[in-house]
C-alpha positions as CSV (number, residue, x, y, z in Angstrom):
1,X,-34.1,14.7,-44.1
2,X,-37.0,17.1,-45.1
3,X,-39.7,15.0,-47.6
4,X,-39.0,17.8,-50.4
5,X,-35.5,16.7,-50.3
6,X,-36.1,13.2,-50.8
7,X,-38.8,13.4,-53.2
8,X,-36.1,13.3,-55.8
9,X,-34.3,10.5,-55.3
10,X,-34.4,7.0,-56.0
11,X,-33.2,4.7,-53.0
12,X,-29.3,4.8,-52.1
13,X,-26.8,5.2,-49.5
14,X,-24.3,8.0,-48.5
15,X,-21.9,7.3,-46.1
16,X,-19.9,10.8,-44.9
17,X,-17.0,11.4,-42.8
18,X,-14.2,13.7,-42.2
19,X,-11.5,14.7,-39.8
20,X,-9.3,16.9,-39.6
21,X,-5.5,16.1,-39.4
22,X,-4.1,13.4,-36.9
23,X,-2.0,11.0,-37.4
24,X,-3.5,7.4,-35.9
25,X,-2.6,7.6,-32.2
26,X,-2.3,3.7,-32.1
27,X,-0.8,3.0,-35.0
28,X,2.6,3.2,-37.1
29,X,0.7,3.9,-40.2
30,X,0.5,6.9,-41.4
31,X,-0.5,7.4,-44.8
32,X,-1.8,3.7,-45.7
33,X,-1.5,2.6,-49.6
34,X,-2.3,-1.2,-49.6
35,X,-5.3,-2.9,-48.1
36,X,-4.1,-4.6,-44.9
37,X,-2.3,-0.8,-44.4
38,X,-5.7,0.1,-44.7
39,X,-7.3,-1.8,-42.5
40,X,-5.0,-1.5,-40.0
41,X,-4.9,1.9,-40.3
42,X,-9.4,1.8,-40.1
43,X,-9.0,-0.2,-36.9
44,X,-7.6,1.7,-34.9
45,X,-8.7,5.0,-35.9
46,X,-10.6,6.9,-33.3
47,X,-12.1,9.1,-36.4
48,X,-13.4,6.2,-38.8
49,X,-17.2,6.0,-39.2
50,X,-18.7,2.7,-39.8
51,X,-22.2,2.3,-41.5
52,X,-24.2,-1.0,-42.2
53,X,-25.9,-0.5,-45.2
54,X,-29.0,-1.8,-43.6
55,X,-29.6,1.3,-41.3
56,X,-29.5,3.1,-44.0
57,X,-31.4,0.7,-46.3
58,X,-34.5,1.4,-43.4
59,X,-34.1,5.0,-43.0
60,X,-34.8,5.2,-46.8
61,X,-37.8,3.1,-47.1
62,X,-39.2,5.6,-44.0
63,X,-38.9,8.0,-45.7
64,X,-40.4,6.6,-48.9
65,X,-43.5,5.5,-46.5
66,X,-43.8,9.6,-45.8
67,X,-44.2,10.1,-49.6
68,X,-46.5,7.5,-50.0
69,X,-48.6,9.5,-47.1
70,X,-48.1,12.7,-48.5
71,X,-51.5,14.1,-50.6
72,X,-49.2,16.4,-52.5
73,X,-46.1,14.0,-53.8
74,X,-46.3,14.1,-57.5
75,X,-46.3,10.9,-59.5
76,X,-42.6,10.6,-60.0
77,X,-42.1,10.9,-56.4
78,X,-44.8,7.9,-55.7
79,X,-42.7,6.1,-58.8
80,X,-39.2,6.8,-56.7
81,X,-41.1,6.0,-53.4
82,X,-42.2,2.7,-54.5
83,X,-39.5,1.6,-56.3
84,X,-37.4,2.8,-53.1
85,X,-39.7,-0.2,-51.5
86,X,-39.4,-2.4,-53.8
87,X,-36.2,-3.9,-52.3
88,X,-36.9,-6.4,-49.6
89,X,-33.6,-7.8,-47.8
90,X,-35.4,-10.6,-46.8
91,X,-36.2,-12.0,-49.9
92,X,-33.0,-10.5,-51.3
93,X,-30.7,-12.9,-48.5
94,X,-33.8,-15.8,-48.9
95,X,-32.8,-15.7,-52.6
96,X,-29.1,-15.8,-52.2
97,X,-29.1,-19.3,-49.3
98,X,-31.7,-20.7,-52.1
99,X,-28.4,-20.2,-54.6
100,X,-26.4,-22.4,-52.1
101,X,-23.2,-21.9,-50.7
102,X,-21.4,-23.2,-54.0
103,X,-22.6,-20.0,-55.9
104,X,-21.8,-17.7,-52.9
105,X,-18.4,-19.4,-53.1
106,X,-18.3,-18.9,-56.8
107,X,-19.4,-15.3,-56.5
108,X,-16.6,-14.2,-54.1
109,X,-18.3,-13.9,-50.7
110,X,-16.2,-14.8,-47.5
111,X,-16.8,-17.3,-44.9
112,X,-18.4,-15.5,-42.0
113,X,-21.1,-13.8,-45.1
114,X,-21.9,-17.3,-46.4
115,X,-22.6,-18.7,-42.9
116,X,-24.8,-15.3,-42.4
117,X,-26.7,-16.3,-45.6
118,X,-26.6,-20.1,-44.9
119,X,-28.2,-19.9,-41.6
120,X,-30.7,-16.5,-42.4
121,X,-34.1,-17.0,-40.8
122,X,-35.4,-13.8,-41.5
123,X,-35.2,-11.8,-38.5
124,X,-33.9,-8.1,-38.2
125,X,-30.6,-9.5,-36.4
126,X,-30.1,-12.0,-39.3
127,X,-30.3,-9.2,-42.1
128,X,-27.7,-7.4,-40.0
129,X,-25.5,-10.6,-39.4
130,X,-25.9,-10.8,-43.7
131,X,-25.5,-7.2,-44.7
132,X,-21.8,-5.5,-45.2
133,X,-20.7,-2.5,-43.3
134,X,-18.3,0.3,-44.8
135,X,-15.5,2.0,-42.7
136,X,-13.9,5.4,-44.1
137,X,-12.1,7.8,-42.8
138,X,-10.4,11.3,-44.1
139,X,-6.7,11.7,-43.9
140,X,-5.0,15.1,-44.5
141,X,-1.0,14.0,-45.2
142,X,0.1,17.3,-46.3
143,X,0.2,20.9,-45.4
144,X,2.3,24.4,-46.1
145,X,2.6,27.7,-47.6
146,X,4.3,28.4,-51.0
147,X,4.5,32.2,-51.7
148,X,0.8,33.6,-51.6
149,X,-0.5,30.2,-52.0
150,X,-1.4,27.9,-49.4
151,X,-2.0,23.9,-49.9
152,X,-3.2,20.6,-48.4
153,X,-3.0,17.2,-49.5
154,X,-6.2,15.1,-48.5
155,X,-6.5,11.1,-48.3
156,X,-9.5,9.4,-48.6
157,X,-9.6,5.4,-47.4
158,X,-12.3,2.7,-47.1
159,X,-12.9,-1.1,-46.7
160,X,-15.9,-2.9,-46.7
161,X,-16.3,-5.8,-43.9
162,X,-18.6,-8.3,-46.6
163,X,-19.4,-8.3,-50.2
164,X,-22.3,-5.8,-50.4
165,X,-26.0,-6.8,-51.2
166,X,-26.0,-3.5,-53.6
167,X,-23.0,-3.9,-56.1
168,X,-23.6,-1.0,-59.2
169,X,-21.4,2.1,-59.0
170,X,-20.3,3.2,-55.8
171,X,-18.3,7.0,-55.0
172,X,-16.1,8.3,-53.1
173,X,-14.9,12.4,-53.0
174,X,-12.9,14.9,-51.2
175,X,-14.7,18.5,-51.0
176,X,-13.3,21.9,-49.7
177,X,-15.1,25.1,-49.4
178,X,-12.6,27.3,-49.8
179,X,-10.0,25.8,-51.4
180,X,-9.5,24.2,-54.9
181,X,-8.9,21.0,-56.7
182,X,-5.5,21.3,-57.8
183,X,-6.2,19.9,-61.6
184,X,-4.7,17.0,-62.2
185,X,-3.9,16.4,-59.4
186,X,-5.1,12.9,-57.7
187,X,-4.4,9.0,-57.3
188,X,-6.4,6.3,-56.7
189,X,-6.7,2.9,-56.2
190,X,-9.2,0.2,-55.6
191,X,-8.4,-3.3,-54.1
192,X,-10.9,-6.3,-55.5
193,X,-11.1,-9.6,-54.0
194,X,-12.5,-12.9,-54.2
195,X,-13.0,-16.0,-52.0
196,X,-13.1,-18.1,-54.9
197,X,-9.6,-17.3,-56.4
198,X,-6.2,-16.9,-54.7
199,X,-5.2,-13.8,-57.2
200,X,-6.4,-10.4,-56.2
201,X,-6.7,-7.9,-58.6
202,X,-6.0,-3.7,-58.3
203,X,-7.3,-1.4,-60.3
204,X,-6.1,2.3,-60.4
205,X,-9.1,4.3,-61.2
206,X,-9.7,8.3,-62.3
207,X,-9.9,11.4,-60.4
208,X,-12.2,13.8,-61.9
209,X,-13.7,17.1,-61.0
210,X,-16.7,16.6,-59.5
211,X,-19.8,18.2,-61.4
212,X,-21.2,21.2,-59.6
213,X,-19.0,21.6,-57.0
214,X,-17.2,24.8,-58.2
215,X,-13.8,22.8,-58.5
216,X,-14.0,22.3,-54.9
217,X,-14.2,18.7,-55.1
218,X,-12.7,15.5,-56.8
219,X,-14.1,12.4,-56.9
220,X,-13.9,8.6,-58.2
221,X,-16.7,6.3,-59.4
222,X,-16.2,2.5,-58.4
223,X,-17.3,-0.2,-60.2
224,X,-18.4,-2.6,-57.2
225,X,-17.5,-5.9,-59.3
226,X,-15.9,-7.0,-61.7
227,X,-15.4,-10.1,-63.6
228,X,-12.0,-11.6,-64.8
229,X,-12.8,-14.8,-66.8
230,X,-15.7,-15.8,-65.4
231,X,-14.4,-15.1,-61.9
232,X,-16.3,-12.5,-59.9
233,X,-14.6,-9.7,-57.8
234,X,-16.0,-7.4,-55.6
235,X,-14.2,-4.1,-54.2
236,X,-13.9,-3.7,-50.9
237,X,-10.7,-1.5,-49.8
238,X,-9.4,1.2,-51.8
239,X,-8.1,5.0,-51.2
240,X,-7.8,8.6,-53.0
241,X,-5.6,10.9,-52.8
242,X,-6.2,14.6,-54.1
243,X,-4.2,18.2,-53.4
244,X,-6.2,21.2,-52.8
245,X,-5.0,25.2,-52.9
246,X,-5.8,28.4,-52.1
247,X,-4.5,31.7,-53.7
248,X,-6.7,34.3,-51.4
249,X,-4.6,34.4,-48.4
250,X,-7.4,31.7,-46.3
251,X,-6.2,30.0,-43.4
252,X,-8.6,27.2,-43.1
253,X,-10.8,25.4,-44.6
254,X,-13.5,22.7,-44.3
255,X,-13.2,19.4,-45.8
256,X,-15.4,16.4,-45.9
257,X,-15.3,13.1,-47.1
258,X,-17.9,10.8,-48.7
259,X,-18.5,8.0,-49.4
260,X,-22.0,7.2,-51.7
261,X,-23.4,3.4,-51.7
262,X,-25.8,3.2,-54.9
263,X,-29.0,0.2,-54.5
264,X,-30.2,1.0,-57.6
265,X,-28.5,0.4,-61.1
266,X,-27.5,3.8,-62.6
267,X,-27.3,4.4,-66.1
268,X,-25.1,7.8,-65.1
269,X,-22.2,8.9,-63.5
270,X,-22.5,9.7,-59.8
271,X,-21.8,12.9,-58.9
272,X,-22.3,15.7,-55.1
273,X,-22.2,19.5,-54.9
274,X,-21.2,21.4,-51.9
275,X,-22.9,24.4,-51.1
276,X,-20.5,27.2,-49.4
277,X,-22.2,28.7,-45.9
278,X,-19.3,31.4,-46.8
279,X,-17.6,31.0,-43.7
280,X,-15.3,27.8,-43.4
281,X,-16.1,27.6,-39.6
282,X,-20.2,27.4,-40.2
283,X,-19.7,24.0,-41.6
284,X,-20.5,22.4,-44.8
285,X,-23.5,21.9,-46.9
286,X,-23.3,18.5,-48.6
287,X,-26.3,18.9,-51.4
288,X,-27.1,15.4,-53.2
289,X,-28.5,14.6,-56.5
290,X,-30.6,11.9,-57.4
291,X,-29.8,8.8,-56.3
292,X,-27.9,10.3,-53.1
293,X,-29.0,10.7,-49.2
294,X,-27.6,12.5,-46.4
295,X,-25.8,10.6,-43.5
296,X,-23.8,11.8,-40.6
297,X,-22.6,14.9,-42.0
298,X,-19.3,15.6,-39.8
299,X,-17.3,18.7,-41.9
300,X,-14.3,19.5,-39.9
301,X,-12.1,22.4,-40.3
302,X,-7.9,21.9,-42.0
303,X,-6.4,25.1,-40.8
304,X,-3.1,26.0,-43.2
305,X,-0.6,28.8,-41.0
């Protein structure tokens, strides 16, 4: 990442992949709808990308240590820079064993996390023994040719290994370069859980058009938690599903998947633009607003025949 693109953005973590269309070679599952499916499904996929939110957590503050060098960062880039530092994951994971294991209970975390926190000494492997990592993957389920007009059907699915440290509003979106967001088109659904009550709770959340994408893209915003009397959940599996078309006679495509991991509270809706190299088989151009970083970029190309 160049310093003028980070200048504009508070800290946060994207998390990007996409494949093109296979079904899982070792397993059964093909198009996986609840979370052990999904899971399952992650595990044995030799196209999921898993990210601890750590790596990214230190490639951000690097970054906000350039801007901090730089003589010609302007004073809301220091502001962004610094309040990118401000988040220490020692004291953060310090704070939380101070809480006890009773409030990490309370607050949904699972076993293996709460021993992390319980016995954290401070040390790099420690903060990555505490810290959750995210698994995604991009599934296309669906392809043909209708007439003129050639389509795709494009599956989204992720799962979380521990309850995040950074729980605001998380993303997730499907982008094409040359085909189109069928409107209205799109399902969703987000799996919450907690440690600290036997009853899991779903949640089926909006597909919307993503803002400056062109209507090349859909995308869902995820609450991270949520709380049911007094109970805290956290999400940590869920998928999308969108369909995308073309009318121009275009025989492939390329298609990525995102997923975007917020560690600052936003007072907005999340939202990514793709820009459009014009040729499908150039790759894609993932372009993030504030609040958004690049990460392992991996456009892959859906060909319709």
């Amino acid at each position: 990442m160049n310093l003028k693109s980070f200048l504009s953005i508070p800290l946060a973590i994207c998390l990007l992949c996409s494949s093109t269309f296979t079904a899982a070679a070792t397993s059964d599952i093909t198009n996986p709808e609840t979370e052990a499916e999904i899971r399952a499904y992650l595990e044995s996929s030799p196209s999921a990308t898993t990210t601890n939110e750590y790596d990214i957590l230190k490639e951000q503050q690097d970054s906000a240590h350039a801007v901090l060098d730089s003589r010609t960062a302007s004073e809301q880039e220091v502001e962004d820079a610094k309040e990118i530092l401000s988040f220490d994951p020692v004291e953060h994971f310090y704070d939380l064993q101070d809480k006890g294991k009773a409030y990490l209970e309370e607050q949904g975390y699972p076993a293996d996390q709460i021993e992390a926190i319980m016995e954290f000494d401070g040390s790099e492997d420690a903060i990555y023994r505490a810290s959750a990592s995210v698994t995604a993957d991009l599934l296309i389920l669906d392809r043909g040719i209708s007439g003129s007009r050639r389509y795709f059907e494009a599956k989204y699915i992720f799962s979380w290994d521990k309850v995040p440290s950074f729980c605001w509003t998380d993303l997730i979106s499907i982008t094409s370069d040359n085909y189109y967001h069928v409107r209205g088109s799109g399902s969703s659904k987000v799996y919450y859980s907690s440690t600290a009550s036997s009853n899991n709770k779903t949640e089926t959340l909006t597909v919307d058009d993503m803002p400056n994408c062109y209507f090349h893209g859909a995308g869902v915003d995820i609450p991270m938690t949520k709380n049911y009397s007094g109970t805290i959940y956290h999400a940590l599996t869920g998928h999308m599903t969108v369909q995308f078309d073309n009318e121009n006679g275009d025989i492939q495509t390329g298609v990525l998947g995102t997923y975007v991991h917020s560690t600052i509270v936003h007072d907005y809706s999340l939202s990514a633009s793709l820009g459009f190299p014009g040729n499908a088989s150039a790759g894609l151009n993932l372009e993030l607003r504030k609040g958004m970083s690049e990460m392992n970029e991996t456009g892959e190309i859906v060909k319709v025949k």
